[in-house]
N, C-alpha and C positions, 0 to 999 in steps of 0.2 A: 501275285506270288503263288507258287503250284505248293501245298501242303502234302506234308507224308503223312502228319499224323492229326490233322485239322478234317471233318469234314461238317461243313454246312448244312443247316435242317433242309435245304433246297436238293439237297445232293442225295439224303436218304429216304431208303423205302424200308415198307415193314420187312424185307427179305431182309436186310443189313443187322440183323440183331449180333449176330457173330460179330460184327466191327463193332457197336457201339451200344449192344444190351439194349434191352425191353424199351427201355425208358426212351433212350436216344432214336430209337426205331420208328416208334408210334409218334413223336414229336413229328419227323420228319415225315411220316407219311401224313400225318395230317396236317400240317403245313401245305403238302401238294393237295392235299383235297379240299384245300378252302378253307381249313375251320382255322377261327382267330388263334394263333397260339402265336406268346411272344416270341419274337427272333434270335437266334444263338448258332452255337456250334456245338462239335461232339469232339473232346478230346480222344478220340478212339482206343479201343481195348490194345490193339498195335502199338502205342504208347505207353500202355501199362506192361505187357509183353517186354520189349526195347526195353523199360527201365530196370527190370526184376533181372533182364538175362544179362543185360550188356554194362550194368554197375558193379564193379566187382569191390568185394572186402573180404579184408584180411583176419586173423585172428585178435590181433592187437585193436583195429579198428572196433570191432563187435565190443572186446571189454572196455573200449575208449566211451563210447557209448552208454553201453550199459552200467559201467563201475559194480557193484557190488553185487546188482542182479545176475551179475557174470561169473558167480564164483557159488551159486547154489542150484537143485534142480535140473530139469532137462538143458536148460542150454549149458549147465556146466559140463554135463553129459556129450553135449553134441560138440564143445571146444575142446574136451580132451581129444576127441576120434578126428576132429577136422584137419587137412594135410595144413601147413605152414605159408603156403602160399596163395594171393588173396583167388577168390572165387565167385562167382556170381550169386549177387543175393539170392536169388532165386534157388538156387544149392542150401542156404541157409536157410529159409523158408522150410524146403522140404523136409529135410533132415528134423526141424524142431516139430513138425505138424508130424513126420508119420514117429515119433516117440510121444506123441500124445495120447493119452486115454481120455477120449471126447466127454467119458460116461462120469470123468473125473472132474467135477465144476470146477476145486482148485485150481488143480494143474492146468487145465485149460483154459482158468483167469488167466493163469498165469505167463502162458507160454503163446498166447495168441497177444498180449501187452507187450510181450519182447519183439515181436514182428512187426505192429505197429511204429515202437517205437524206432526200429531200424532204419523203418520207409520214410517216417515223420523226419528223422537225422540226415539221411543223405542226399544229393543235390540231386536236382532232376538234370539230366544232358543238356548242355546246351541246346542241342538241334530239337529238344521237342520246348524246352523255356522260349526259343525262338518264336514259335512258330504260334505259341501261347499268345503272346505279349502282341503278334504282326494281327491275330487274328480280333483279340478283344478290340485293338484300334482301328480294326476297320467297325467293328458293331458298333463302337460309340463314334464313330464316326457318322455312321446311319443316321443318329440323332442327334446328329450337329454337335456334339461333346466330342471333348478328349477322353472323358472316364462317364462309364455312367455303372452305375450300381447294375449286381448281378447274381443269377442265383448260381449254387455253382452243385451239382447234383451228381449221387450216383448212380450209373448202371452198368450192374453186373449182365454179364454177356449169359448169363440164364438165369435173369430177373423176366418180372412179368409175362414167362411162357404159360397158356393153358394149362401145364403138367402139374409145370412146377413154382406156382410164384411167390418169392419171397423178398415180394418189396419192403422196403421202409427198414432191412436190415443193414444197411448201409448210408455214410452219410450226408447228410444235404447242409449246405449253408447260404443262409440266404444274406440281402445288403451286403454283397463283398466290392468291394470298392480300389480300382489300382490292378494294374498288370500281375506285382510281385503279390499282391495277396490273390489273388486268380491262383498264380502257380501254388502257392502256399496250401492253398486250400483244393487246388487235385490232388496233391499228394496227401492229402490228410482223407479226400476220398480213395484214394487207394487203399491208405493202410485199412480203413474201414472194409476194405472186405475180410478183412481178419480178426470180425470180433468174435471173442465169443459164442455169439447167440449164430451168425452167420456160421460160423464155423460148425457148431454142431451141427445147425441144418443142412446142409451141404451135405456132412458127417452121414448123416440118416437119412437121406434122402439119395444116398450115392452118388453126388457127382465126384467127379475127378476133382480135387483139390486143385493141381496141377497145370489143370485145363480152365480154370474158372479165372477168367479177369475182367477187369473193369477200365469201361468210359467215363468219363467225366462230363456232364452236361453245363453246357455255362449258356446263362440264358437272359435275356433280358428280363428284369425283374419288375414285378407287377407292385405298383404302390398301393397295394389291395385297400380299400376301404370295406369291402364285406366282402367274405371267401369263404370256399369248403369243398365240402366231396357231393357227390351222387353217384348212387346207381342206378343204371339201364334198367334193370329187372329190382323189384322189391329182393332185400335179401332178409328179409324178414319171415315173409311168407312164402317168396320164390314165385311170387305173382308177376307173369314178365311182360301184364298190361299197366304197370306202376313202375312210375320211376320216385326213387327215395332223395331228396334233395337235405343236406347237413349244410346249417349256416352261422356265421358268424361276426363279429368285427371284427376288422386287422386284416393280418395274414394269416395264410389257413392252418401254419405251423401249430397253432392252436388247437385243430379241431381234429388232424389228421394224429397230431398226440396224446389226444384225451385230457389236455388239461382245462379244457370248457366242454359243457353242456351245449351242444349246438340248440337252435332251431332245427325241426324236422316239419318238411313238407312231404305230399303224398302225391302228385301228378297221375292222371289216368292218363295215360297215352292218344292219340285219336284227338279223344273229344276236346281233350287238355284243361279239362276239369280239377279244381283244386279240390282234393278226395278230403285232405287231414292237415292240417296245422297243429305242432307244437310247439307254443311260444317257450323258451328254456330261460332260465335267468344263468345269462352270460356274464360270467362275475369278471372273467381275467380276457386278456385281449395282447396278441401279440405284436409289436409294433417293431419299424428299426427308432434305433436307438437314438433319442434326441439329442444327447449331449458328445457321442461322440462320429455321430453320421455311420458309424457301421457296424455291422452288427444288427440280433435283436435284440430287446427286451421284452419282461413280459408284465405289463402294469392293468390297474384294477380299470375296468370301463367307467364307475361308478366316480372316478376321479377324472378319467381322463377323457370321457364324452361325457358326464353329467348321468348323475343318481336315474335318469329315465331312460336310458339308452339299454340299463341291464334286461328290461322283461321285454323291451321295444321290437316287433318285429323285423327281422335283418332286412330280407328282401319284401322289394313290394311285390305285388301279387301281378304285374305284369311283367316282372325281372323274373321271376316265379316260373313263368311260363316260358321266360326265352330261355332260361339254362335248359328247362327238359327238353324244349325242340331241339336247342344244340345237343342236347345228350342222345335223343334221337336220331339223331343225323350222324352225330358218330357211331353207334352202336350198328345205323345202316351201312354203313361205310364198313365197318370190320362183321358184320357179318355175327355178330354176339354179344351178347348184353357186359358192358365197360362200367368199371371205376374210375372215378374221373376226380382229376381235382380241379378247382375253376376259379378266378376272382374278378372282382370289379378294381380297374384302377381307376382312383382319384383324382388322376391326371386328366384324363381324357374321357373317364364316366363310360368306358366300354367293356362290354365283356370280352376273358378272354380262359383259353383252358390251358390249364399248365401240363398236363399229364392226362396219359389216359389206359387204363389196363385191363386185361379180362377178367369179369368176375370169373373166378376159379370154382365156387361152392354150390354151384346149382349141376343140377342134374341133368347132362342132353340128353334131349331126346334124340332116339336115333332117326336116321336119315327115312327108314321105313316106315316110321312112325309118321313123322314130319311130311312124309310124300300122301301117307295115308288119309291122314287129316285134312291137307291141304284141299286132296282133292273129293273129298265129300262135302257133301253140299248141307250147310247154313240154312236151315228154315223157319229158326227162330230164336230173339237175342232176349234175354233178360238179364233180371241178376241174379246172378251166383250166389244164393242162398242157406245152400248147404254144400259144401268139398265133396270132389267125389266122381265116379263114371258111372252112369245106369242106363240099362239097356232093355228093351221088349217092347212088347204088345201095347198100345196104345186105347186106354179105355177112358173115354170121357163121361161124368158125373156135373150133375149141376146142382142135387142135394142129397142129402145123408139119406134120402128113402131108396137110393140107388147102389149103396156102396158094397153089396153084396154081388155086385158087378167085377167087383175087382178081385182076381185072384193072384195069388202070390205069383211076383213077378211082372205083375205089370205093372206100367208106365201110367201110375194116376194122374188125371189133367181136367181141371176144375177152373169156375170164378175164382175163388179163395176159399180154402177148409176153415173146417172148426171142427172144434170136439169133438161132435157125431160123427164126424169122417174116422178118428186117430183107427178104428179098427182096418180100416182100407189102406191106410198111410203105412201101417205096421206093415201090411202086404207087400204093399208096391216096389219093383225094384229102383224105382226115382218117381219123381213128383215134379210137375210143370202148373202152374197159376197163370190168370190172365194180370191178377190185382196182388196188392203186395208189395212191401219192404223186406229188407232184413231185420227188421223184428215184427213182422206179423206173425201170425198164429203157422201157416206152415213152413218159415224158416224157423221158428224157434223150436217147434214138432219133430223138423227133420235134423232138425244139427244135433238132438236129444237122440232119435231111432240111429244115426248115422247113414242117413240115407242122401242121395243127391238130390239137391230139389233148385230149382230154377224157375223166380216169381217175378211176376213185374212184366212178362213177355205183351201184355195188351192185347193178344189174339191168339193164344193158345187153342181155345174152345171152337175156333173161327176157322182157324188152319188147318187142325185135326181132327182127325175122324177115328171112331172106336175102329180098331179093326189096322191100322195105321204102325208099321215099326219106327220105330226113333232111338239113337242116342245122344242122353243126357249127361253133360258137361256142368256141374254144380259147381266147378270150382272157377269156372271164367263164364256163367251163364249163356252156355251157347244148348242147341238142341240140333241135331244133324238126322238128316233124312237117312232110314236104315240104320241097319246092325256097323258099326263102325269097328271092323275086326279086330285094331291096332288099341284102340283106344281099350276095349272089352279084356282083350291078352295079357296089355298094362295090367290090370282092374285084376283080373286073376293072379298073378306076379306078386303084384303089391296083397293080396290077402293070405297069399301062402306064406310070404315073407313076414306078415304081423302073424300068423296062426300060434295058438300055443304050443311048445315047445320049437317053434322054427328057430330064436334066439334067445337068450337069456338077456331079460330088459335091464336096463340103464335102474341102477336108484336112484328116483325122485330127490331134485336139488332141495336143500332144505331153506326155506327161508324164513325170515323175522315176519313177513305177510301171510298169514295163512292164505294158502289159494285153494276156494274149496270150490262146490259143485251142482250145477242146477239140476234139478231133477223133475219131472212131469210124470212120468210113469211107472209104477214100481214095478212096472218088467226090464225097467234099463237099469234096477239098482244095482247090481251086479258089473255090468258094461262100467258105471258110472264110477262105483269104486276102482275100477280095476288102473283108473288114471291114476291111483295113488293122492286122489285128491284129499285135503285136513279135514273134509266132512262135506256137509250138503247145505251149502246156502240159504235154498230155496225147493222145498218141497214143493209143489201145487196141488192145490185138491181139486183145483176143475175136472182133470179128466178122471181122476177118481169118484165120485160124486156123480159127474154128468153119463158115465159107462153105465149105471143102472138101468138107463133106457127110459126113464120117464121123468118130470117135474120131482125134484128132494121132498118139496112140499107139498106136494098130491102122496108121494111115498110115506111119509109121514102123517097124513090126516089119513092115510088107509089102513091106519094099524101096521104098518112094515118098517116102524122107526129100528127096532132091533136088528131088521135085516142091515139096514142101511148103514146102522155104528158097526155091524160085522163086516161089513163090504171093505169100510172104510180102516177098520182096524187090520185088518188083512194086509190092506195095499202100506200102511205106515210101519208095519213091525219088519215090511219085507228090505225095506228102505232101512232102519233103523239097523236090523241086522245086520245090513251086508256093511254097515259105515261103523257098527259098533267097535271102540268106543268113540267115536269119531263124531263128532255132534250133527245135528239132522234138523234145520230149521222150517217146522210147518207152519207154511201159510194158511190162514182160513180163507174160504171157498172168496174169490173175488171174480164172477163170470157177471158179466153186463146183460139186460134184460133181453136183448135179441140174442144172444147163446142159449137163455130157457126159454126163449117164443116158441124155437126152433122144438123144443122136444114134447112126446106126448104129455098135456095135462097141464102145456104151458100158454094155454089160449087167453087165461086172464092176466097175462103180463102186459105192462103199461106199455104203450107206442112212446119211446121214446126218440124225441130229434136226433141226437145226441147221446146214445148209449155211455158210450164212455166219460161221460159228464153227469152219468147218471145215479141212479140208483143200483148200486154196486160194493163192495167190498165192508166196511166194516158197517157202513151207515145200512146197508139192507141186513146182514148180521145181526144187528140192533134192535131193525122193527121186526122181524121175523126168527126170534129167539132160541124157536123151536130145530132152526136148522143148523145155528151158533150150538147149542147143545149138545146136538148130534155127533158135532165134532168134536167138542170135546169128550162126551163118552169115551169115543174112541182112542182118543190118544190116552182116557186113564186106560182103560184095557191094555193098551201095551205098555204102559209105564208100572203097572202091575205085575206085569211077566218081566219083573227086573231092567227093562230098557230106560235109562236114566239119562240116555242121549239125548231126548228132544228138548225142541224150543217151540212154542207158539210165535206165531209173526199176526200181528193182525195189519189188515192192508189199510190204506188210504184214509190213515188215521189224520184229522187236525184240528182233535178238541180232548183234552183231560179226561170229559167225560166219557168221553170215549173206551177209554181204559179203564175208566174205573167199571161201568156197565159189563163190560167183555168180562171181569176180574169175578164179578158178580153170579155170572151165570156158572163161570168155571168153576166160582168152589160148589153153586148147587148142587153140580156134579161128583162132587168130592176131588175134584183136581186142584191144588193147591199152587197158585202162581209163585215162582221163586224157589219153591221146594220142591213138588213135584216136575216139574219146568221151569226149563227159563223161558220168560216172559220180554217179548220185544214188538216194536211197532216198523212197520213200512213208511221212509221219509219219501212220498210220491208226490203229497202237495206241498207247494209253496208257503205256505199257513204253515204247517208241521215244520218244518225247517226253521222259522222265523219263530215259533214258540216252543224250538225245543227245550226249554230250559222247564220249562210248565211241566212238558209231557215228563221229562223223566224224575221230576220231584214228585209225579202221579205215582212214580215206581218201575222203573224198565229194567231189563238186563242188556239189552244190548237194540241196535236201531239197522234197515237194510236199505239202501238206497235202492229204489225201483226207479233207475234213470229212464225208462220208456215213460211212464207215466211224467214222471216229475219235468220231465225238457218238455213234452207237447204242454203240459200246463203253464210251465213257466214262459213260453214264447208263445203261448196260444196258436201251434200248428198239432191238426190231426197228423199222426206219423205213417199212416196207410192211405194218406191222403196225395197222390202222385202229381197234385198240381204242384204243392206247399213242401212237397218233400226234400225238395233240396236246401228250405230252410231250416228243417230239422238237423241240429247242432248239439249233440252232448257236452260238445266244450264247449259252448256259448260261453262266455264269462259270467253271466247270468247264474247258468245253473251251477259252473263251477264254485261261485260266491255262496250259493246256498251250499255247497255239501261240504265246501272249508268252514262257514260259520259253524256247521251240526258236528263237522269231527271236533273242534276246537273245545265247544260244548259239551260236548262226552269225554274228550280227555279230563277236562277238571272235575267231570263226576264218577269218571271210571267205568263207564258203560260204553260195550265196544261195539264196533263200527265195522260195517261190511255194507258190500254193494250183490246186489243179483240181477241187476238188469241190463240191456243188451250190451251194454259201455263194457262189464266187465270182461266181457271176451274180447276187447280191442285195446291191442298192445298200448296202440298211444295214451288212450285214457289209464289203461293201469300204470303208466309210469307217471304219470300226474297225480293217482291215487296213491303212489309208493310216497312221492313226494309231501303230498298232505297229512301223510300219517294214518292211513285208513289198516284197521288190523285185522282185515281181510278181504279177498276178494274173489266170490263166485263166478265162474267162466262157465260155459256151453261146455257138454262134455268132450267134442270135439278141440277145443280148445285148453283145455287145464294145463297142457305141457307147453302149450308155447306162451300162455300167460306166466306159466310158473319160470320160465327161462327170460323171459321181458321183469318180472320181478326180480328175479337175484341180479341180473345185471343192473336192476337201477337202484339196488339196494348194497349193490358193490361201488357203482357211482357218487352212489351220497356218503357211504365213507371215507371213499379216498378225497373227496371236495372238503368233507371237514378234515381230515389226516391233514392236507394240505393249507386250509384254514390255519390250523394251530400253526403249522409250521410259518406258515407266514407270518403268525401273528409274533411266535419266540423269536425270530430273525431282530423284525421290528423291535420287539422286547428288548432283546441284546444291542441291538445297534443304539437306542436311546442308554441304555447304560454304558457303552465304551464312549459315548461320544455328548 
């Protein structure tokens, strides 16, 4: 049979969007390029055209219709002017849309319901119902049926363009089952480009009203057992070496409407390394309908796969890996990073993709950029440790007695920094390491300066030579031979664009989490506040402290303890300042014995195997009193000059006594725990987690998770340890069970709960911490606004899941009382 208004996903390319919109487009070119996508057709926009010009109605007919809708309002408006004799819908269309005031919600409920319902009321021409009915019987024919279930989808002929896409405002229905419900349901996507919400977009975005019609996609429908979306490019970060995979049970109608919490995975590209898992508790599940075969419904997992299926991982982790290579293969295929939706059907246990569109929300790079890039040359990969472009001189350092080597602006390139470096680091316009995670000492250094830095490279030192130019790539851990013009230009662009007074900032979303702010330096207190972050998490005193230039405790047996409580009083009031009244949580000094070997007068420090297992944080505090002291001085001094913001943190606490000793020395000083300060503990080890009910009947105000400590001890992997690194896991279950036991804990005693360690800068864990009820969370300063944006959205998610809870549950309520 030759079709006018039928074409075949074998028949289209992406050039065809004009006949059969976005949707129908990309089905069809990917269909030619191989990738699985179930089988169907394109009702063509030529069919919705034909139906709107060539169906004519009369005056009589509209109030046949309509009834009483017809006698108030713009269409009463548009029946009194309209001539007597009938006209094509399409006339009646216009006439009601250009009397509309889009800006008017009402009216434009009102008057885009009457268009619908006109489309919905009158027959489709025989010649395209024909042509419907000739085509679904050849599809179920494909699969040896006379009927088989179908999706039947819209696309608008300027949906999913780069410019402009405004998928999902038009609509879809899936399990449609029968020729006459086919037809039924194009026409019911037709009327759908008249809702509303499409309407006003359209409206503000200027297209032609007139000009806009829609395809109908009818497609072979996938008996999904687990489904969702992904994107090519992170759109989280806009990192377009991740791909973001959403997952769920059922069909994906669920996950593409937000009525479940997907699973989120993290794919690195390339390597096809699983970066992130978030297992979600998938309470609802879309299914078709048991009782009547068509249609969906939407029922509880916990009923209808069993109480373990909600927290159960969707995909396995080799299903994992084949959506992103497919998502990569398409994304290579169009030439830009795609939204895709995907499912597995039950039938046949194969993946397939349903749709596929351009991410719209990232930023291109331009073509001179992209040429530029390209063609410089890669001399060394790490990881991207700190965001960011840096450029210059290349001066290589192998310890702190050198760092007067580096003058501002150049490119420091080390083993691994420590403290004794941060004056050289301050300098540098990026930073490259051979050793290294993202949370060693110089990613966590430079995410605080804002500087780019690039660790983990294994032969930084080996490659380069002082004297050597380079640009540094912090945000995908690359380092390129030479000044890289395009990359530097950016880099200037983007700082005129943030400079003060270039725009007037956004105000900070507010949320139920506080999202405050880690702090290392009190030259970044200023920088730090300026994120609008609720306060400071985590103060450190190491490089406060260790900047003296010699052993605390040689400064102290040399008669220069006063200097050393003024040094230190100095760098906390500057902090306390710029956050007041904004609370300011200091930690006491917690540097491992190879950070004081390192400095003059630190020759009698113990050789330890194992530093970080060591003698460190509260327990050298303890036996060395003199230096615990000092610090407290210090903070009465500014708590003197009126600053009432602070808090004490003591680190690596996990014994009672602990606290009570610390309490002991503070009031020697005259610093009064709970009145002068709030008084809290670091949960780092696993002991402290498991007896926090001990510690805070000791007396606390509040506890901070130091997830870098507490995951290496709880899995026993060093985390700068680059054998074992890929087994370091923040969301182990493990450590998650410890920091839901400690919030759970403080809830019933009222002592509050925050995190400052590396997790807190990473969107996934803080939507997990949103979840547990953690009532605040510290992020890297580079980080506090896209934490603080990952919190209100998961704090707007656990609303609408209970909103929707009750409501389920009143339904339930009412239906046991009428019945």
């Amino acid at each position: 049979m030759a079709y006018r208004f039928i074409k075949w996903f074998e028949e289209l390319r992406k050039e065809d969007v004009p006949l059969v919109g976005g949707k129908g487009a990309n089905l069809g070119e990917m269909t030619n390029a191989g990738i699985p996508v179930p089988p169907g057709f394109c009702v063509t926009a030529e069919a919705y055209k034909y139906f709107v010009e060539n169906v004519k109605i009369s005056k009589e007919d509209v109030k046949r219709i309509l009834g009483e809708k017809a006698n108030k309002g713009t269409i009463a408006e548009v029946l009194a002017q309209a001539p007597d004799e009938p006209r094509p819908l399409q006339e009646w269309i216009m006439d009601i849309i250009n009397r509309t005031n889009v800006d008017d919600s009402k009216q434009l409920q009102e008057n885009t319901a009457v268009i619908r319902e006109l489309i919905k009321s009158l027959d489709m021409p025989a010649e395209i119902a024909d042509e419907i009915k000739q085509a679904y019987k050849e599809l179920s024919q494909r699969f040896g049926k006379d009927e088989i279930y179908v999706a039947v989808r819209s696309s608008a002929t300027a949906e999913d363009l780069p410019e402009a896409s405004f998928a999902g405002q038009q609509e879809t229905y899936l399990d449609v089952l029968g020729a006459d419900d086919v037809i039924d349901k194009v026409k019911r996507c037709w009327a759908s480009l008249w809702t509303a919400r499409a309407t006003f977009y359209r409206a503000k975005q200027g297209f032609d009203h007139s000009k806009v019609y829609l395809s109908a996609v009818v497609q072979k429908m996938v008996n999904s057992e687990k489904s969702g979306v992904m994107f090519t490019a992170n759109p989280v970060t806009n990192n377009r070496n991740e791909i973001m995979i959403n997952a769920s049970w059922g069909l994906g109608e669920a996950v593409v409407s937000g009525a479940v919490t997907p699973d989120e995975y993290i794919v690195e590209k390339g390597t096809w390394k699983i970066k992130e898992k978030v297992i979600a508790k998938k309470e609802v599940m879309v299914i078709r309908n048991p009782e009547t075969g068509k249609g969906t419904v939407t029922v509880k997992v916990a009923e209808y796969l069993g109480p373990e299926w909600v927290e159960k991982q969707v995909l396995t982790d080799e299903q994992i890996i084949e959506v992103a290579k497919m998502g990569q293969k398409i994304e290579e295929h169009y030439g830009w990073p795609q939204d895709i939706e995907w499912a597995y059907d039950k039938d046949d246990g194969k993946l397939y993709i349903v749709q596929s569109r351009p991410v719209t929300t990232l930023k291109e790079t331009t073509t001179e950029e992209v040429e530029e890039v390209e063609e410089a040359e890669v001399i060394l990969k790490g990881l991207g440790a700190s965001p960011g472009i840096g450029a210059g001189r290349v001066v290589v350092i192998f310890d702190a007695s050198e760092i007067d080597k580096v003058k501002e602006g150049d490119v420091l390139v080390t083993t691994m920094t420590n403290p004794d470096m941060v004056p050289a680091m301050k300098r540098a316009a990026a930073i490259i390491t051979d050793e290294g995670g993202r949370t060693s000492h110089a990613a966590i250094v430079s995410r605080e300066l804002g500087i780019p830095a690039v660790v983990g490279t294994k032969e930084a030192t080996k490659k380069l030579k002082t004297g050597d130019y380079v640009t540094v790539d912090g945000t995908r851990g690359l380092v390129y031979k030479g000044i890289v013009k395009s990359l530097v230009e950016k880099k200037k662009k983007e700082e005129a664009a943030a400079a003060p007074g270039a725009a007037v900032a956004a105000a900070p979303l507010v949320t139920g989490t506080l999202v405050k702010v880690n702090v290392s330096m009190p030259e970044v207190a200023e920088r730090a506040a300026a994120t609008g972050a609720d306060g400071v998490g985590l103060l450190r005193a190491e490089h406060m402290i260790l900047s003296i230039g010699q052993h605390p405790v040689k400064f102290i047996k040399e008669g220069k303890e006063e200097e050393l409580v003024e040094k230190l009083a100095e760098g906390i009031e500057k902090v306390a300042a710029a956050f007041y009244p904004r609370p300011v949580w200091y930690r006491t000094l917690d540097a491992p014995t190879n950070e004081f070997r390192e400095m003059p007068g630190g020759e009698d420090e113990p050789e330890e195997r194992n530093p970080m297992l060591g003698w460190r944080g509260i327990r050298r505090g303890l036996d060395q009193p003199e230096l615990l002291r000092a610090e407290f001085k210090a903070i009465k001094k500014v708590v003197e000059k009126g600053y009432n913001n602070i808090g004490v943190m003591l680190p690596l606490v996990s014994h009672p006594e602990q606290i009570r000793k610390a309490k002991e020395i503070a009031r020697s000083v005259g610093l009064e725990p709970h009145k002068d300060v709030a008084w809290g503990i670091m949960i780092e080890v696993p002991a402290a987690a498991i007896i926090i009910e001990d510690l805070i009947k000791e007396g606390i105000d509040f506890v901070s998770f130091g997830t870098n400590d507490l995951t290496q001890y709880t899995l026993a992997i060093d985390r700068d340890n680059e054998r074992v690194a890929k087994l370091y896991d923040e969301t182990h279950p493990a450590v998650l069970k410890l920091i839901k036991h400690v919030i759970k804990v403080c809830k019933r005693y009222g002592v509050e709960t925050s995190i400052c360690g590396q997790a807190g800068s990473d969107p996934k864990m803080a939507r997990i911490l949103v979840r547990l009820g953690i009532d605040s969370i510290s992020a890297n300063p580079d980080a506090v606004q896209l934490i603080r944006q990952v919190v209100a959205q998961e704090e707007r998610k656990l609303m609408l899941e209970a909103a929707r809870k009750r409501l389920f549950e009143e339904e339930e309520e009412e239906e046991e009382f009428l019945f």
